[in-house]
C-alpha positions as CSV (number, residue, x, y, z in Angstrom):
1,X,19.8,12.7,-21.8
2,X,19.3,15.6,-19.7
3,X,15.4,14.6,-18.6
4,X,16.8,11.0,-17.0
5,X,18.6,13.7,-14.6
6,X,16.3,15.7,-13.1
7,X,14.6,15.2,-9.9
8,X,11.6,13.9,-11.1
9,X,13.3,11.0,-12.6
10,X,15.8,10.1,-10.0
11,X,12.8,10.1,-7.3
12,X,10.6,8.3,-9.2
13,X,13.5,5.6,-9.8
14,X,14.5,5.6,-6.2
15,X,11.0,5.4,-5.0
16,X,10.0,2.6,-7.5
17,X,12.7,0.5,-6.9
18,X,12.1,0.3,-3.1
19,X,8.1,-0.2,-3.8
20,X,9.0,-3.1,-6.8
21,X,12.3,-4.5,-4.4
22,X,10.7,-5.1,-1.0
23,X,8.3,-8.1,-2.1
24,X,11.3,-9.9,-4.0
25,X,13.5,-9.4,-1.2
26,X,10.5,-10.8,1.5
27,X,10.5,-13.4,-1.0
28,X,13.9,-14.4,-1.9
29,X,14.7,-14.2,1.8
30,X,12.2,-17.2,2.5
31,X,12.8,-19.1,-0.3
32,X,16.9,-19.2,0.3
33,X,16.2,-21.1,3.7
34,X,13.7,-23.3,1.8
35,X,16.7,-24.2,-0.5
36,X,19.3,-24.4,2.3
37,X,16.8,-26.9,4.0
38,X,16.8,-29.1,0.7
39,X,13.8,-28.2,-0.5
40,X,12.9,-26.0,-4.3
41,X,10.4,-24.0,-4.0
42,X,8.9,-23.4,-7.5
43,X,5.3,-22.8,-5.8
44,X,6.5,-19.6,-3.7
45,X,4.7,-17.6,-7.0
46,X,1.5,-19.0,-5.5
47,X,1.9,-18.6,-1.9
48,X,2.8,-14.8,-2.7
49,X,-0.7,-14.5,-5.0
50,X,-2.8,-15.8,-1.9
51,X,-1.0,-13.7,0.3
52,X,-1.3,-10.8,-1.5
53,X,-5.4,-11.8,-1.9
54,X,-6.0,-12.9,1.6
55,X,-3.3,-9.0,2.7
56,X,-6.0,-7.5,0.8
57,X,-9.2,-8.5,2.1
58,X,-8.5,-8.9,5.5
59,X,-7.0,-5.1,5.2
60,X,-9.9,-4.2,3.1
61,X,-12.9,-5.6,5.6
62,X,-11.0,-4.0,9.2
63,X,-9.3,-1.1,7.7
64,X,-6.0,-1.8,8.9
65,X,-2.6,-2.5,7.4
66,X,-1.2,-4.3,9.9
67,X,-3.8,-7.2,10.2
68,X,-3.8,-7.5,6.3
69,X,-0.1,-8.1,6.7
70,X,-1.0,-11.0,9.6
71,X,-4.0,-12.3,7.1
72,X,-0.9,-12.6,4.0
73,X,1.1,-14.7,6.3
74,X,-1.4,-16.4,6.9
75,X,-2.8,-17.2,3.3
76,X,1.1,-17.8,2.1
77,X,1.5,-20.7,5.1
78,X,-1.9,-21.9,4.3
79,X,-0.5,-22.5,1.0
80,X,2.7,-23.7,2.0
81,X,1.0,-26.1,3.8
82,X,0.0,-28.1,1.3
83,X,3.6,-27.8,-0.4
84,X,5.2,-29.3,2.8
85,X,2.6,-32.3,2.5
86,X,2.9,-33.5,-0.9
87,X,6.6,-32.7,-1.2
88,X,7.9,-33.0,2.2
89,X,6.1,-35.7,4.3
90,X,4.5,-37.8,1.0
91,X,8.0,-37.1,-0.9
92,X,6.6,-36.3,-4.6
93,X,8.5,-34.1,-7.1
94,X,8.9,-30.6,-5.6
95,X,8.8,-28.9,-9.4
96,X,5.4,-30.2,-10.6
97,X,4.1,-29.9,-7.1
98,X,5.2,-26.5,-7.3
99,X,3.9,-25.4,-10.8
100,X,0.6,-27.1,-10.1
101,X,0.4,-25.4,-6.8
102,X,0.7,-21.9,-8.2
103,X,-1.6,-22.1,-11.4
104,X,-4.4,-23.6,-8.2
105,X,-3.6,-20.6,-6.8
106,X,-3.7,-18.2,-9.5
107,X,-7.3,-19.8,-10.3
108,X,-8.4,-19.8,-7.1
109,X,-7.8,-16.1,-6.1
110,X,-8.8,-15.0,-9.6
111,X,-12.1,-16.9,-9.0
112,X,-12.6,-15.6,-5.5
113,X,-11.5,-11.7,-6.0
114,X,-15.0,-12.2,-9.2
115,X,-17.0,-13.6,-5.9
116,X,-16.2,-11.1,-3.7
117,X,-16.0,-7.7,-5.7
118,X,-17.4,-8.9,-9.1
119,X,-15.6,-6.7,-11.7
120,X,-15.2,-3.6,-9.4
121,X,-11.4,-3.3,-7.6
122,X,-11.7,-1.5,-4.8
123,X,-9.2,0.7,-3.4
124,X,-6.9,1.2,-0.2
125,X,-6.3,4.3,1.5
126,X,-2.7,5.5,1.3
127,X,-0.3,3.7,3.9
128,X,1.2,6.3,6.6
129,X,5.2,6.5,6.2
130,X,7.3,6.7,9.2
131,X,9.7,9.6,8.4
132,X,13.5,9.5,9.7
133,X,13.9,13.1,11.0
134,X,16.5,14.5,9.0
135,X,16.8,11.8,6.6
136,X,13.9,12.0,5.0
137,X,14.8,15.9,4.1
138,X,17.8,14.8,1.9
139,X,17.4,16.2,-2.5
140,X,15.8,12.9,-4.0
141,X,16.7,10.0,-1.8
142,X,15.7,11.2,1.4
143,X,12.2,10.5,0.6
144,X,12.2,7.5,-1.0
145,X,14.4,5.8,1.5
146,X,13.6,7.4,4.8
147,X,10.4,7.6,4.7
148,X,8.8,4.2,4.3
149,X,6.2,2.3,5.9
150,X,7.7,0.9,8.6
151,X,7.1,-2.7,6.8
152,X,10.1,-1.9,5.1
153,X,12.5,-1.5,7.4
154,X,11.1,-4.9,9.0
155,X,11.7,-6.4,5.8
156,X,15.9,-5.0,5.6
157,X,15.9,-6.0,9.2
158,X,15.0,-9.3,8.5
159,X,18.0,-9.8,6.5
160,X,20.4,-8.7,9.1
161,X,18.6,-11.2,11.7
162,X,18.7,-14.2,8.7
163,X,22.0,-13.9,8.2
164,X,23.4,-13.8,11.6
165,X,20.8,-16.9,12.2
166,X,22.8,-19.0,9.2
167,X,26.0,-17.9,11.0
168,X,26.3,-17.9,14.3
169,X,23.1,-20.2,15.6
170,X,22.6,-23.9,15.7
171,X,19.7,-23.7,13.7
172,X,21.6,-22.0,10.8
173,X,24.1,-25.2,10.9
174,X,20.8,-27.6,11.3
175,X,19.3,-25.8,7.8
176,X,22.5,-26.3,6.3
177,X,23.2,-30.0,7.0
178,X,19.7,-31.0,6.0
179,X,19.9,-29.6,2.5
180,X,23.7,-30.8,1.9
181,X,23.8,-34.5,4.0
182,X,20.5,-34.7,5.1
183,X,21.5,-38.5,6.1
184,X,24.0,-37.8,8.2
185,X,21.9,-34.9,10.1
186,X,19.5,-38.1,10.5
187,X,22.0,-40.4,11.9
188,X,22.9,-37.3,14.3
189,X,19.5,-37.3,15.5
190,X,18.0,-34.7,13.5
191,X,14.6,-34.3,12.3
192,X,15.4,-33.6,8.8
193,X,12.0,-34.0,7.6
194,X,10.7,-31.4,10.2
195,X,13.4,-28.7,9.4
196,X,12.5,-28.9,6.2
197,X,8.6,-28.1,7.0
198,X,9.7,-25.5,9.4
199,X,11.8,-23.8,6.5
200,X,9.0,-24.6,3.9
201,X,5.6,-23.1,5.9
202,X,8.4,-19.9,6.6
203,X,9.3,-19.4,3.4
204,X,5.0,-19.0,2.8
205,X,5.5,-16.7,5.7
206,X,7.6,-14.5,4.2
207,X,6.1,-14.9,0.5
208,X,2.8,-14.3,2.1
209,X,3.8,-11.0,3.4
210,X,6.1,-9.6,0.2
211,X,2.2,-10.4,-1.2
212,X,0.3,-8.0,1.3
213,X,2.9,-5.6,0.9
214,X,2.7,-5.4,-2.6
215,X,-1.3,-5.3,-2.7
216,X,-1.7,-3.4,0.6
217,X,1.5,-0.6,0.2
218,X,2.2,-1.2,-3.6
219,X,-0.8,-0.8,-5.3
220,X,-3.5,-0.4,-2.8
221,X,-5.8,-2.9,-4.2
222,X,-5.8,-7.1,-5.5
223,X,-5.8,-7.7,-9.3
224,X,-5.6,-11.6,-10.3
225,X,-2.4,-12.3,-10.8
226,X,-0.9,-8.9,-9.8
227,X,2.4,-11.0,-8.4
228,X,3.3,-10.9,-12.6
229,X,6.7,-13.1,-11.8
230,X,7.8,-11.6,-8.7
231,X,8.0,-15.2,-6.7
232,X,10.1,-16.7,-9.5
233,X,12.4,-13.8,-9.4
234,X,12.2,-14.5,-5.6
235,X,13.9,-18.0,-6.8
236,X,16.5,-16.5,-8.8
237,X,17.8,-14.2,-6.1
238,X,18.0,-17.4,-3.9
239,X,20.1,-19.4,-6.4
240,X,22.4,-16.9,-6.6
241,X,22.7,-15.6,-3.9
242,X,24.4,-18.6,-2.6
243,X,23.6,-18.3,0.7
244,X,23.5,-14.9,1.9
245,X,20.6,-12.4,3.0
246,X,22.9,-9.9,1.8
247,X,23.2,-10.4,-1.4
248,X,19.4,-10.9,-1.7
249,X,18.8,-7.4,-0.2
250,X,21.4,-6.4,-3.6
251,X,19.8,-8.3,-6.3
252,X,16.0,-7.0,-5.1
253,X,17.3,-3.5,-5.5
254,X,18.7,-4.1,-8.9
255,X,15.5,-6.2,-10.3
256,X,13.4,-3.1,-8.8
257,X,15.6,-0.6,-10.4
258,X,15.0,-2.3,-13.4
259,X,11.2,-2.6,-12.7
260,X,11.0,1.0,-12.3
261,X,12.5,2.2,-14.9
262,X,10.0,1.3,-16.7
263,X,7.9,3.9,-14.9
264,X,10.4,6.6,-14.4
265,X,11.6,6.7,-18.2
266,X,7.8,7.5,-18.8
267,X,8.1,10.1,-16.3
268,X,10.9,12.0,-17.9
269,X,9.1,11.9,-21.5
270,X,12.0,9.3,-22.9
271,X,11.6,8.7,-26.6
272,X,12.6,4.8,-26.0
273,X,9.7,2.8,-27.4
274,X,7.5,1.2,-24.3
275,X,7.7,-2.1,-26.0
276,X,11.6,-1.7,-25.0
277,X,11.1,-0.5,-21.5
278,X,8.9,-3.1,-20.6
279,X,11.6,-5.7,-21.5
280,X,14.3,-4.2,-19.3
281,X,13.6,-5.9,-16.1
282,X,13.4,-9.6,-17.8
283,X,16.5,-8.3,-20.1
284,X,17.9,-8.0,-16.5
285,X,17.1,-11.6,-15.0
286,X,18.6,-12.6,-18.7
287,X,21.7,-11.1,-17.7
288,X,22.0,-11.6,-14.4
289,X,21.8,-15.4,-14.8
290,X,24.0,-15.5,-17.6
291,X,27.0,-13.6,-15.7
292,X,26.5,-15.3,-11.8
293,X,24.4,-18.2,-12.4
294,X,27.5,-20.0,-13.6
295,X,29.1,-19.6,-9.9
296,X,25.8,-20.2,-8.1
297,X,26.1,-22.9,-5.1
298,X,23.5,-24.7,-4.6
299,X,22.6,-27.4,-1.4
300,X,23.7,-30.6,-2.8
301,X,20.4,-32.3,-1.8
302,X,18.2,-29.4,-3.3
303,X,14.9,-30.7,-4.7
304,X,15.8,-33.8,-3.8
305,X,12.8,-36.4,-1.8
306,X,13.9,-37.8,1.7
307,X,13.2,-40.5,3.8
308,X,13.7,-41.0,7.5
309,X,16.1,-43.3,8.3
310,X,17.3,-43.5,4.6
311,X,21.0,-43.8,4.2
């Protein structure tokens, strides 16, 4: 019991959780105004994979961070494109869209990494950190908190600027009317089928960049299907998050606790049996679910198909 206290263990927690939290959170963040626009987003999983493939070589081939992070927006929209076609504008079922649409990816970028690098994985050098002075000098924490890439704190600003967008803007109340009375928002004179491409191709945005994050900053280089569920935990904070960026910023932090204790039991020589460790993050979804998914809120017209000037 002693070794899960030491400093080893506690920083390699800390620091874990922030490297396994930030791509859920980019993720769950996009895919809760994909829901509050009406629309389920099942092939986020996918748009994260190309992001984190298209992060990767675009960081890879001009050496720099910050346009791999512009080329995983860009391969997440790409993909949400064609999400916002076929369920959006043509009105076909949003779940099989979505499972098709992330085992197309997983193919695809599985099939393009063998093009491009063959059976070799090359590497990344290691991001630079922008250190909080004084912060980042604090026993265990101060490093792994304070002294991120600077993607990070983007990423927990982001959910301060979401959720004063949901509250005090137009456009929040415009999200919300199109996923609960999307009819009446039409009869109002909204475009309900444009919000809800808007919130789709930015929830690719966002999924995009948790995927270059997690390539680029994470791991440092693209393995087929590297994402390994983190899109579809993305869906799960949504749900129950019922609405709040906050609460999306909490539930990352827990699921990437419970990612890296995987690691950072390892790290203190713990006698549990790895078979076990690896379960504890989906022992955590399990639980999670089982104790708030009960109370979760969802739009009323979630996943459901509309048509302009429907009433």
């Amino acid at each position: 019991m002693s070794s899960l206290l030491t400093e080893a263990f506690l920083s390699s927690l800390f620091t874990g959780a922030i490297v396994a939290a930030i791509p859920m959170l980019l993720a769950g963040l996009g895919e809760q105004m994909s829901e509050k626009a009406g629309v389920l987003n099942i092939g986020i999983e996918g748009m994260m994979l190309m992001g984190a493939y298209m992060g990767f070589l675009v960081a890879f081939s001009t050496d720099s961070l910050w346009l791999g992070f512009l080329g995983g927006i860009f391969g997440g929209v790409l993909t949400a494109v064609v999400m916002a076609v076929l369920c959006v504008r043509l009105g076909l079922n949003q779940i099989v869209i979505g499972i098709g649409l992330t085992l197309g990816v997983e193919g695809l970028t599985a099939l393009l990494h063998h093009f491009q690098f063959s059976r070799t994985y090359p590497r990344l050098p290691a991001p630079v950190r922008l250190d909080i002075p004084g912060l980042t000098d604090l026993p265990v924490i101060g490093p792994s908190l304070f002294g991120r890439h600077p993607i990070v704190y983007l990423a927990l600003l982001a959910v301060l600027v979401l959720a004063l967008l949901y509250r005090r803007t137009n456009l929040g109340m415009t999200l919300r009317a199109a996923g609960e009375r999307p009819a009446a928002l039409d009869v109002a004179g909204g475009n309900v089928l444009g919000i809800r491409v808007v919130a789709v191709l930015f929830t690719g945005a966002m999924a995009g960049l948790g995927g270059a994050y997690l390539a680029n900053i994470g791991a440092g280089l693209f393995i087929p299907f590297m994402t390994g569920g983190a899109g579809f935990i993305g869906i799960v904070l949504a749900m129950l998050a019922r609405g709040r960026p906050l609460w999306v910023l909490i539930g990352s932090l827990i699921f990437g606790a419970a990612l890296s204790l995987t690691t950072a039991l390892q790290v203190a020589g713990s006698n549990i049996p790895t078979d076990v460790i690896q379960m504890l993050p989906f022992a955590a979804v399990m639980l999670v679910l089982v104790i708030f998914g009960r109370r979760a809120k969802l739009p009323a017209a979630l996943g459901a198909a509309y048509e302009r000037g429907a009433r």
